[in-house]
C-alpha positions in Angstrom: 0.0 0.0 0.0 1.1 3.3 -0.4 2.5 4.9 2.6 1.1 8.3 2.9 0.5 11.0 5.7 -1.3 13.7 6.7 -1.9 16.4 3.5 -0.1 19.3 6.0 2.8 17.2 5.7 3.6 17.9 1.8 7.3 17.6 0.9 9.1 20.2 -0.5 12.3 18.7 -1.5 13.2 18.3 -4.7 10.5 15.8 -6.6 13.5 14.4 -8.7 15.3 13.1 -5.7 12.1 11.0 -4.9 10.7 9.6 -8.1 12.1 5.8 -8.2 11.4 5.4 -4.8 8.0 6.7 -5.0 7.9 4.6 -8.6 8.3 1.7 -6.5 6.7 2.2 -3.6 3.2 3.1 -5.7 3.9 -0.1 -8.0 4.0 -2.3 -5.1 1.3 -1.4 -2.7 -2.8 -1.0 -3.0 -5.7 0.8 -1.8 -8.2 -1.0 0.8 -11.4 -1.0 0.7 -11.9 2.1 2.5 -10.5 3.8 -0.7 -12.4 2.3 -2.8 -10.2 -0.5 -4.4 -11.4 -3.5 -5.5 -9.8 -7.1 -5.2 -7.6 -7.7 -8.4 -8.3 -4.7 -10.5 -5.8 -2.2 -11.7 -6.4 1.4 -11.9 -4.2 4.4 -13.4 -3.8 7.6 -11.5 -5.2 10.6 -13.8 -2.8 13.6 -13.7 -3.0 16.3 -11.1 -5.6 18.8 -11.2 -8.3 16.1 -12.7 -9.2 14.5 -8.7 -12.5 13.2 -10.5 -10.7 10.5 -13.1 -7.8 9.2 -10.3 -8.2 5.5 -9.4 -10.7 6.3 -6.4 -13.3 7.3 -9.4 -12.3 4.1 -10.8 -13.0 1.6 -8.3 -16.4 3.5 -7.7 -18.6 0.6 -8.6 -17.5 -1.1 -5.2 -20.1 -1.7 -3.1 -17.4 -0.8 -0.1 -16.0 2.3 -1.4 -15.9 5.0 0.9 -17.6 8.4 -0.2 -15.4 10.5 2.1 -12.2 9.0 0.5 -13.5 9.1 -3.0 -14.2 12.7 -2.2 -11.1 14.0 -1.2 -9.2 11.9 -3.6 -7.6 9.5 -1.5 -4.3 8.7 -3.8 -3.6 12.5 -4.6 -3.3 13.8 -0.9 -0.8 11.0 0.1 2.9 12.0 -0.3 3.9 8.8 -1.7 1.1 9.0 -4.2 2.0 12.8 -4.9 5.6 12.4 -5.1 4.4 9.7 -8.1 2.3 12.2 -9.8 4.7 14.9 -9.4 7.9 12.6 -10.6 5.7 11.3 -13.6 5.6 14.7 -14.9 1.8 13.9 -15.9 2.2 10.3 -17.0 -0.5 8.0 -15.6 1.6 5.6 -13.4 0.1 2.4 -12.6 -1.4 1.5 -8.8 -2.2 -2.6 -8.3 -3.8 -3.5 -5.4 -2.7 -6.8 -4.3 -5.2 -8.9 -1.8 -4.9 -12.6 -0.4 -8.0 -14.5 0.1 -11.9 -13.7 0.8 -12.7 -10.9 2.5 -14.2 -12.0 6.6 -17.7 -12.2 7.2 -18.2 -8.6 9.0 -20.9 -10.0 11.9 -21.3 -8.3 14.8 -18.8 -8.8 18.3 -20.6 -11.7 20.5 -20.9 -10.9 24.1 -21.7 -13.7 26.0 -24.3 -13.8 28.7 -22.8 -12.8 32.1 -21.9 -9.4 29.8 -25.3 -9.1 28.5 -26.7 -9.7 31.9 -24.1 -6.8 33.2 -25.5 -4.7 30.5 -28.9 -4.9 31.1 -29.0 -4.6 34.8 -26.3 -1.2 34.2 -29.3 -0.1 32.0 -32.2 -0.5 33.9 -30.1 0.6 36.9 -29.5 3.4 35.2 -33.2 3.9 34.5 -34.3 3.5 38.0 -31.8 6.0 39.4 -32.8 8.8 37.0 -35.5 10.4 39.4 -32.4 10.2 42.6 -29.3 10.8 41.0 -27.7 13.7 39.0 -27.5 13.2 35.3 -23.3 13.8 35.8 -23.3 10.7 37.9 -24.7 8.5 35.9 -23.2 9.9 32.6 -20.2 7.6 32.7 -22.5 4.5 32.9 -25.2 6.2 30.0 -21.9 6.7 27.7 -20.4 3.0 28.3 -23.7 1.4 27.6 -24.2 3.7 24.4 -20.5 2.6 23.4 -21.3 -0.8 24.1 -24.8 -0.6 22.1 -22.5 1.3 19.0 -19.7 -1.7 19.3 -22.6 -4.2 19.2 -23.7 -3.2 15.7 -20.3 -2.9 13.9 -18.2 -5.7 12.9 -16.9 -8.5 15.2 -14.5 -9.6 12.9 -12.2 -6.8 13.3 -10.2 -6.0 16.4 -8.9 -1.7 16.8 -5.5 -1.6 18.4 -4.5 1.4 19.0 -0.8 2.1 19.3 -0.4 5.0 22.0 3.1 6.8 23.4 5.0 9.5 24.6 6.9 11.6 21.8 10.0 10.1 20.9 8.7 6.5 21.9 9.0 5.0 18.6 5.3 4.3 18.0 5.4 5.4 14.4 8.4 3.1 14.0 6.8 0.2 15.3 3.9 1.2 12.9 5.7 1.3 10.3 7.2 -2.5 11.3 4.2 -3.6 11.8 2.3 -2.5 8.6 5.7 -4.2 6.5 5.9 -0.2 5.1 6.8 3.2 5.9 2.9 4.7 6.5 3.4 7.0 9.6 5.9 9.6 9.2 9.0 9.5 11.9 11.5 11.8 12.5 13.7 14.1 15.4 10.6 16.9 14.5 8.1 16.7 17.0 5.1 16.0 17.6 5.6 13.6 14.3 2.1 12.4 14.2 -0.7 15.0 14.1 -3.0 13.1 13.1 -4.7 9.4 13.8 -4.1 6.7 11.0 -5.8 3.8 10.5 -4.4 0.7 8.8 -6.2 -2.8 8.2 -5.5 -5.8 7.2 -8.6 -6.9 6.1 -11.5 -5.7 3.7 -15.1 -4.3 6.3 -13.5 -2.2 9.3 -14.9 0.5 7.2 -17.8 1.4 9.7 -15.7 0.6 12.8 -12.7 3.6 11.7 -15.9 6.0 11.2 -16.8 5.6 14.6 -13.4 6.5 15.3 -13.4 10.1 13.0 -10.4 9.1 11.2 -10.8 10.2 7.6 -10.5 7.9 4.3 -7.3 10.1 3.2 -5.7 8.6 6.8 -6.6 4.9 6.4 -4.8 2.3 5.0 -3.5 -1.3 3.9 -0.2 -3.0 4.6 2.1 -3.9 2.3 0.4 -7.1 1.0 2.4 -10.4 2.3 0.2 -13.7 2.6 1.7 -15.0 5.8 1.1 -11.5 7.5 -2.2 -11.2 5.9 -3.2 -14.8 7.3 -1.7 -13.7 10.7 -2.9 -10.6 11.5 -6.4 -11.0 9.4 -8.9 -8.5 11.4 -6.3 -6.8 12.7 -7.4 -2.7 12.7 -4.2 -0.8 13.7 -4.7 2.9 15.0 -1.3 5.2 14.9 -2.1 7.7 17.7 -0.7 11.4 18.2 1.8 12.1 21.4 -0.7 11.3 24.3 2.0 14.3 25.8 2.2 16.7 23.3 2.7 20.4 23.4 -0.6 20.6 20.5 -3.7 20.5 22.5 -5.9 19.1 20.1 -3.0 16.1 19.7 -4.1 14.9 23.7 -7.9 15.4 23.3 -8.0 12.8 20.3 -5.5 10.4 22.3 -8.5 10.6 25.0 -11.2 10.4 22.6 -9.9 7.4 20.6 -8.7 5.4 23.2 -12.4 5.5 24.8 -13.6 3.9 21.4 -10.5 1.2 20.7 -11.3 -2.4 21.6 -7.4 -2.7 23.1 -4.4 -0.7 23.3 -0.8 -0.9 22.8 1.3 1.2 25.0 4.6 2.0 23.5 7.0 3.5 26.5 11.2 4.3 26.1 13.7 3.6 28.6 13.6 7.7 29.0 10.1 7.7 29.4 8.7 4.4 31.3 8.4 5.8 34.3 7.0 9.3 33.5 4.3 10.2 35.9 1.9 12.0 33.3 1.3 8.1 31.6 1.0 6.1 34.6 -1.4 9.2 36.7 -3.2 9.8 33.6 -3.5 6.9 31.4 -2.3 3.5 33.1 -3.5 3.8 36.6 -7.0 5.1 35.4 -7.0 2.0 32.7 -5.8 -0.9 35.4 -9.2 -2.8 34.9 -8.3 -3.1 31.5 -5.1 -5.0 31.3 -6.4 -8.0 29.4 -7.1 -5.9 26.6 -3.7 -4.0 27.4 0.0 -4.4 25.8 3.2 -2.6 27.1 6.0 -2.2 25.0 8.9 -1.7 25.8 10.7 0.3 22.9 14.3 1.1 21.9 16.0 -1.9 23.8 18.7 -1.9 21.2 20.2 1.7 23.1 20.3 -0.6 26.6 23.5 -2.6 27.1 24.5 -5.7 28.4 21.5 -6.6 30.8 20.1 -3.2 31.4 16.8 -3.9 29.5 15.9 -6.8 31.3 16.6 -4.5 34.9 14.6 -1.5 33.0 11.4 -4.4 31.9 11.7 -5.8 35.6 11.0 -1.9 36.8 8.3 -1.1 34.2 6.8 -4.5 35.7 7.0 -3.1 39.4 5.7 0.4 38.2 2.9 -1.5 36.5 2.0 -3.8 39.8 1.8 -0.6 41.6 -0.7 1.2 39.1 -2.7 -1.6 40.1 -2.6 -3.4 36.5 -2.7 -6.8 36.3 0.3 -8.7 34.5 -0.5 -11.8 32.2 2.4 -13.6 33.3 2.0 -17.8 34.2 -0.8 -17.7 31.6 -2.9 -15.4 33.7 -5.4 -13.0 32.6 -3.7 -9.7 32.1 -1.9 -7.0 30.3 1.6 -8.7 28.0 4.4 -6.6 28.8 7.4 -7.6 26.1 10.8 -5.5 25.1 11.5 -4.9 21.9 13.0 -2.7 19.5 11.3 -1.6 15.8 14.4 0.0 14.9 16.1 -3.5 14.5 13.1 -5.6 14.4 14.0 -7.6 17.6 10.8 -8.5 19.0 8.7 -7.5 16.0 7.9 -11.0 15.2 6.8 -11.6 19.0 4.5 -8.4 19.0 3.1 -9.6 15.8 2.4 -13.4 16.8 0.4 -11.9 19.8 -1.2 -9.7 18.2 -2.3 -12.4 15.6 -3.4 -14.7 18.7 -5.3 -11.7 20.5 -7.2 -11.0 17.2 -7.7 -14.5 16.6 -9.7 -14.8 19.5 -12.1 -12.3 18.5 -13.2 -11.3 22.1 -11.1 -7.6 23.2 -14.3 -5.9 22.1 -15.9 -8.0 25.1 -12.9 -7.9 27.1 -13.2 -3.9 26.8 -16.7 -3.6 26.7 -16.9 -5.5 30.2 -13.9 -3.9 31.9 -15.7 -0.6 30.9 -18.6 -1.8 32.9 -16.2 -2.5 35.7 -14.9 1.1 35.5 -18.5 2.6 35.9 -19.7 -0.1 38.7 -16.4 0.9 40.8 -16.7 4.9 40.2 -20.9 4.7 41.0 -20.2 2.3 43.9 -20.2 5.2 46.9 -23.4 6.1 45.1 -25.2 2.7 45.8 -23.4 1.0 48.4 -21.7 1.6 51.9 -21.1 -1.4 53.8 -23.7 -0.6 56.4 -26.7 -2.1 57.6 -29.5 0.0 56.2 -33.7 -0.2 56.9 -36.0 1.0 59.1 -36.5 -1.5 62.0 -39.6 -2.5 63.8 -38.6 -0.8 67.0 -38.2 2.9 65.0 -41.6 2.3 63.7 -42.9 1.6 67.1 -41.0 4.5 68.6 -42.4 6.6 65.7 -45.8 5.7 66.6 -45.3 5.8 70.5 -44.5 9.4 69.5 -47.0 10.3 67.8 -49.5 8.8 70.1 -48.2 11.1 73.0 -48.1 13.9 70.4 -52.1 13.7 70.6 -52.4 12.9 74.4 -53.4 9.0 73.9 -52.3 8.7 77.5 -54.1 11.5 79.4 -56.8 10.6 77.2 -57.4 7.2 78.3 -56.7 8.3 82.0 -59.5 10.9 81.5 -61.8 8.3 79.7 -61.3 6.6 82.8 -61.7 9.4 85.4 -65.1 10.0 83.3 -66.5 6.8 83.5 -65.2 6.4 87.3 -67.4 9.8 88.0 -70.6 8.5 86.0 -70.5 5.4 88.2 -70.3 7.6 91.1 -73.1 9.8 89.6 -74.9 6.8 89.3 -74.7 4.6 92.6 -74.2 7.9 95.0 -76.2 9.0 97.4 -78.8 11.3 96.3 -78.2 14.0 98.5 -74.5 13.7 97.3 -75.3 14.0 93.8 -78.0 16.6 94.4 -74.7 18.3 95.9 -72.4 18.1 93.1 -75.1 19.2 91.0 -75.4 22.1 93.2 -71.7 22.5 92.6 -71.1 22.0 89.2 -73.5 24.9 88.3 -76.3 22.6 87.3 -74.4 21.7 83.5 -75.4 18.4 82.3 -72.5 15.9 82.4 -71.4 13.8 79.7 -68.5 11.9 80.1 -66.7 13.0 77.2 -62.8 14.4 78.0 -60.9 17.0 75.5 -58.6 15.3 73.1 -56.8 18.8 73.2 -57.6 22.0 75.1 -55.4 24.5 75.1 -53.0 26.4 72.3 -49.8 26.0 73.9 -50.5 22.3 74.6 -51.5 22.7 70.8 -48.0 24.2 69.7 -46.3 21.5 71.8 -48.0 18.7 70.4 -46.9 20.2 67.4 -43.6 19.8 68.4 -43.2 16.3 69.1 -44.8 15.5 66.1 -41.9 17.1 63.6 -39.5 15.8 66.4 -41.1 12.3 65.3 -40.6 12.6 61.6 -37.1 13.9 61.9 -36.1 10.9 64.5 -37.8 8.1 61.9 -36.3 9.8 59.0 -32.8 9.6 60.7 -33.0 6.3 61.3 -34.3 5.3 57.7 -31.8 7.2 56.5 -28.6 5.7 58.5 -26.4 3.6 56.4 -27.8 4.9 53.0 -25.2 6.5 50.3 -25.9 10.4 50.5 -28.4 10.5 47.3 -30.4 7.9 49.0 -30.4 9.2 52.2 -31.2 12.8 51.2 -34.3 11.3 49.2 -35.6 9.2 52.2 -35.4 12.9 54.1 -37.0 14.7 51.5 -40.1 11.9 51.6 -40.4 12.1 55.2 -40.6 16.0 54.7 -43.2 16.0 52.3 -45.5 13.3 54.4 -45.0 15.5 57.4 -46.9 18.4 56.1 -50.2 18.7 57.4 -49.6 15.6 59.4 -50.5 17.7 62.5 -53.9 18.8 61.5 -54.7 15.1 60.3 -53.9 13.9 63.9 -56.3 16.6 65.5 -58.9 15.5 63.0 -58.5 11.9 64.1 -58.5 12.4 67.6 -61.7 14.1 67.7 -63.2 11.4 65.7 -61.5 9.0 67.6 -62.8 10.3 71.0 -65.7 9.1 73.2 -69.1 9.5 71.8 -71.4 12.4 73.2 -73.4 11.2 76.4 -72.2 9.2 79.5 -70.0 6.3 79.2 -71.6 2.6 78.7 -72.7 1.3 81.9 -72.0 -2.7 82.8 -75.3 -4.9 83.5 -75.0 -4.8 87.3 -75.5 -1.1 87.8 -79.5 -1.5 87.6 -79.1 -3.5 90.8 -76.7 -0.9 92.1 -79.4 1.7 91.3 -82.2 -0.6 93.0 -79.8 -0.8 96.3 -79.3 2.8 96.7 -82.7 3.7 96.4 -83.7 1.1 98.8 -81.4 2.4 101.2 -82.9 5.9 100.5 -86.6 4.7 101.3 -85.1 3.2 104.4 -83.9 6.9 105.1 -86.9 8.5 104.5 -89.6 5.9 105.9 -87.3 5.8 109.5 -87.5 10.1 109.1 -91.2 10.0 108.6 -91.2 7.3 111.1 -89.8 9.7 113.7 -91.2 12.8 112.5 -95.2 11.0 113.4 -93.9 9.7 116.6 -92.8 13.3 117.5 -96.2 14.4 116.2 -97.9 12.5 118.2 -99.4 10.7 115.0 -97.6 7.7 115.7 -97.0 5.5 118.9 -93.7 6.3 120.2 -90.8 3.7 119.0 -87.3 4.9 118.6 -85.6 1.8 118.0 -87.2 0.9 114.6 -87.2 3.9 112.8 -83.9 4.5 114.1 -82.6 1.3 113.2 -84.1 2.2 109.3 -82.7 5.6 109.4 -79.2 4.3 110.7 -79.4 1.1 107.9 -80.1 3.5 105.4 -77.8 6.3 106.1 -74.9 3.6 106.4 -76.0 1.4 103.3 -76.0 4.5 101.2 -72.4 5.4 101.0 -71.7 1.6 101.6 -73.6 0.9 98.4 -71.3 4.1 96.6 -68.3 2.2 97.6 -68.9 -1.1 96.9 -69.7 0.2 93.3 -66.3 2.2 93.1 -64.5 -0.4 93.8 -66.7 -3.0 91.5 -66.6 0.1 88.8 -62.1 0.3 88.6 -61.8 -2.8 86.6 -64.3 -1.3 83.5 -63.3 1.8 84.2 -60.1 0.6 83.3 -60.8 -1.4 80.3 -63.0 2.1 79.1 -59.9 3.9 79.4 -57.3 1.7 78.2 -59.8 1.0 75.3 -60.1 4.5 74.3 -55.9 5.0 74.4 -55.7 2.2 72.1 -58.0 3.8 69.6 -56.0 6.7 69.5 -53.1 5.1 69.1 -54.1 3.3 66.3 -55.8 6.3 64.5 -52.6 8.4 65.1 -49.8 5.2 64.0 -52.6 4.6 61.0 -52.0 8.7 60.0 -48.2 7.9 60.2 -48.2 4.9 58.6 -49.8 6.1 55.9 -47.8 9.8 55.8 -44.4 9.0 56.9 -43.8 5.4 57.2 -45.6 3.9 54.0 -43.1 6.9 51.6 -40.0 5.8 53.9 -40.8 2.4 52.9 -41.0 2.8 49.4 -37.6 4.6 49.3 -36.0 2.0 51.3 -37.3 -0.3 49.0 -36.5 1.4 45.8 -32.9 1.4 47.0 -33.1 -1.8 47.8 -34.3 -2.7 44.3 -31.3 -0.6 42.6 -28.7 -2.3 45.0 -29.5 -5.7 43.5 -29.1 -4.2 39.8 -25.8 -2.8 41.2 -25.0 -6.4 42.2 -25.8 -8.0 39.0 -23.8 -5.1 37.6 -20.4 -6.0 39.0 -21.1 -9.1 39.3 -22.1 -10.2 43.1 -24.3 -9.1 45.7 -23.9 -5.3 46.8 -23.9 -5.4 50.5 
């Protein structure tokens, strides 16, 4: 293939110092399908200043031309191509593009079912989390399941490498060795490569460097060899810029290409290994991704004696403490290898692992899962905190115990007693005792029936406890949740508090005792009957007397005495004997009527404060088990 670079690169040496090597450098290589070319066919470069008749117009008919490439005129921008054009002095020179066997079936990347699992719960996690988290959280996780969706569709025949490095590293170079011929420009100018290129070794990966913005004028073949063809088929090899250069826009596309690569090969010096800007930015920040990972180790061939294998030992260490994985012992991890492109010791390694990585046809996979990881460990504080979290039966009991004394349950089931204690005394007194307390209580009917709540400040206190309740349940809901959760668990407890005050008033009076004296238990007929025997023995032993002192009567002190004194004493004997047979109902009355309260005021905060907690609590609960089918286990 013609080896080319970017069009801001023209030469402006002399064009006769270049014309039999670009002769032979055009004669030899061909255009892949990105350009336009088509298996076999040959195709004559029209002279300069005709773009529309050069071989990209030729090869138009092919179903896998590229418009952007037949656009710009893919063969006239390349300096190779231009120094041919230029040398020929007009004369059509002639471009054969050389291919070895059929073209691979361009299907999509299969990800197996734990990752599709993964993927599914990260999306409906996602999804549920929407309404609780801020869209800045939960943009890494959007973006790696949109990338993940976008790799789906594309070919899974094709595995992008991208070769990434410091200036000076030698990335080009190995490039260069890699591809068989000179595509990327290298030399002491720096930065060398300002642009991305693309080069594949098979026809399809058309769609897959689109997604990576690299135009058709940057992307191209190898130099056509059927063992290297056969051993690196699907093989989609990305040249980056200086991931440190001093050109701005050089770094960003490092950064956005290497998000969109399937695996990456990190070409480092013996000058530059250890430099902090790689392992701070790039390596430590990419550890979960060493099985889709090489490191180079460049330039050996300047180390002497045994000084690469002491300067490979301390990349290794470096790399252990970046937290990256090594694949050594056949484990899973990132290959770490020295090498030199300038001398092509270690080439031949690099390639036969390259081969057997692409072979494999799973780094999209590989990447697309330790992407997942990336998100899952970076959204973990989010969704998980090592504590125990829910609202326990003894806060919900506290809650309502609260709220119960918030509305007086207890002096109100004390009063319900006191009230039915006085309506028994009403009842089985005296009647010149209860014509006495009539006498006292102004002659108002009594009822029975005791204030719920009385007076304002006992009003403003009860209001009190009850947002002293609320806060006390909601801190205790809240304990143990990450921050989002916590503060939406607050927030619910908030909005079921208001008007919760008022609602507990409105119970309470409907919850009170109806109007009229309390029930009265079966015996208190008899009760009645006995005190107004006693009564008639009181009065018939007064009229008794009263006709014997009249003269009316014979006199006889000792039996209307002995009426009058029965009476007098069975009277208040009668009162007491009822007081004491009245405690236990009275009792029951008034622990009856607490209950009720309670229940009306725990039913209002069940269904204001506690039944919203709940369903937070349980919402988190739901997005904690996506988060454990996310990474992979069960989030505690």
């Amino acid at each position: 293939m013609t080896a080319v670079t970017d069009e801001d690169h023209t030469d402006h040496t002399d064009h006769t110092d270049h014309t039999d090597h670009s002769a032979h450098a055009a004669g030899r290589v061909g255009r892949g399908p990105e350009d336009g070319g088509r298996g076999g066919a040959q195709a004559k470069d029209a002279p300069e200043g005709a773009p529309g008749k050069t071989a990209s117009r030729a090869a138009a008919g092919d179903a896998g031309a590229d418009p952007v490439a037949e656009a710009a005129g893919a063969w006239d921008d390349g300096l190779i191509a231009r120094r041919v054009n230029e040398g020929a002095g007009g004369e059509q020179a002639a471009v054969v593009e050389i291919r070895t066997g059929a073209a691979p079936a361009a299907g999509p990347p299969v990800y197996d079912g734990p990752l599709r699992s993964r993927l599914d719960a990260l999306r409906e996690l996602v999804g549920l989390s929407r309404t609780r988290l801020d869209n800045r959280t939960l943009a890494e996780a959007g973006q790696v399941l949109d990338e993940a969706a976008a790799r789906r569709k594309l070919s899974g025949q094709h595995t992008v490498v991208a070769l990434a490095g410091a200036t000076g590293s030698g990335k080009s170079q190995l490039f260069n060795a890699l591809a068989g011929v000179p595509i990327s420009e290298t030399g002491v100018r720096r930065p060398t490569t300002a642009a991305p290129i693309a080069c594949s070794w098979s026809d399809g990966a058309a769609s897959l460097i689109d997604r990576l913005g690299i135009p058709g004028r940057l992307r191209r073949r190898p130099v056509q060899n059927a063992e290297a063809e056969a051993q690196l088929r699907g093989l989609v090899l990305i040249d980056l810029p200086d991931h440190d250069s001093a050109a701005v826009q050089h770094r960003e596309q490092v950064d956005r290409i290497l998000k969109l690569v399937d695996a990456v090969v990190w070409v480092v010096d013996p000058e530059k290994y250890a430099d902090a800007m790689l392992h701070e930015r790039y390596l430590r920040p990419l550890a979960g991704h060493a099985e889709v990972m090489f490191v180079v180790l460049n330039q050996v061939d300047r180390l002497p004696g045994e000084a690469a294998e002491l300067v490979l030992d301390d990349l290794r260490r470096l790399l252990d403490e970046d937290g990256i994985a090594l694949g050594e012992y056949g484990e899973p991890g990132a290959t770490v290898l020295a090498m030199s492109a300038l001398t092509g010791d270690g080439v031949g390694e690099l390639r036969e692992l390259l081969g057997q990585f692409v072979t494999e046809r799973g780094a999209a996979g590989r990447r697309v899962s330790a992407d997942v990881d990336a998100a899952a460990a970076r959204l973990r504080p989010v969704y998980v905190t090592g504590q125990r979290t829910g609202l326990s039966e003894e806060a919900r009991e506290e809650f309502s115990d609260r709220l119960a004394d918030a509305v007086g349950a207890t002096a109100a089931g004390e009063a319900a007693e006191r009230a039915w204690l006085r309506n028994a005394g009403r009842a089985c007194g005296t009647p010149w005792l209860r014509l006495w307390r009539w006498c006292q209580s102004g002659g108002d009917p009594v009822t029975g029936r005791f204030p719920a709540r009385a007076q304002a400040d006992e009003e403003a206190t009860a209001r009190q406890r009850v947002e002293q309740a609320v806060r006390t349940v909601s801190e205790r809901a809240s304990a143990g949740l990450p921050a989002p959760w916590a503060q939406a668990v607050r927030e619910a407890a908030v909005r079921g508090s208001q008007g919760l005050p008022e609602a507990l008033d409105e119970l309470a009076a409907r919850a009170g005792l109806p109007p009229g004296r309390p029930p009265r238990p079966g015996w208190w007929p008899v009760a009645v009957l006995a005190q107004a025997a006693m009564t008639l023995l009181q009065v018939v032993g007064g009229l008794w007397l009263v006709g014997q002192i009249a003269g009316v009567m014979d006199p006889n002190l000792g039996v209307p005495v002995l009426l009058m004194v029965a009476g007098i004493v069975g009277g208040p004997l009668v009162e007491w004997s009822c007081r004491l047979a009245a405690r236990g109902p009275a009792r029951r009355y008034g622990q009856d009527a607490e209950r009720r309260l309670r229940e009306a005021a725990a039913g209002c905060g069940r269904a204001r404060v506690l039944d919203p907690l709940a369903a937070e609590l349980l919402r988190y609960r739901e997005v904690r088990e996506q988060y454990g089918r996310v990474v992979g286990a069960g989030a505690r």
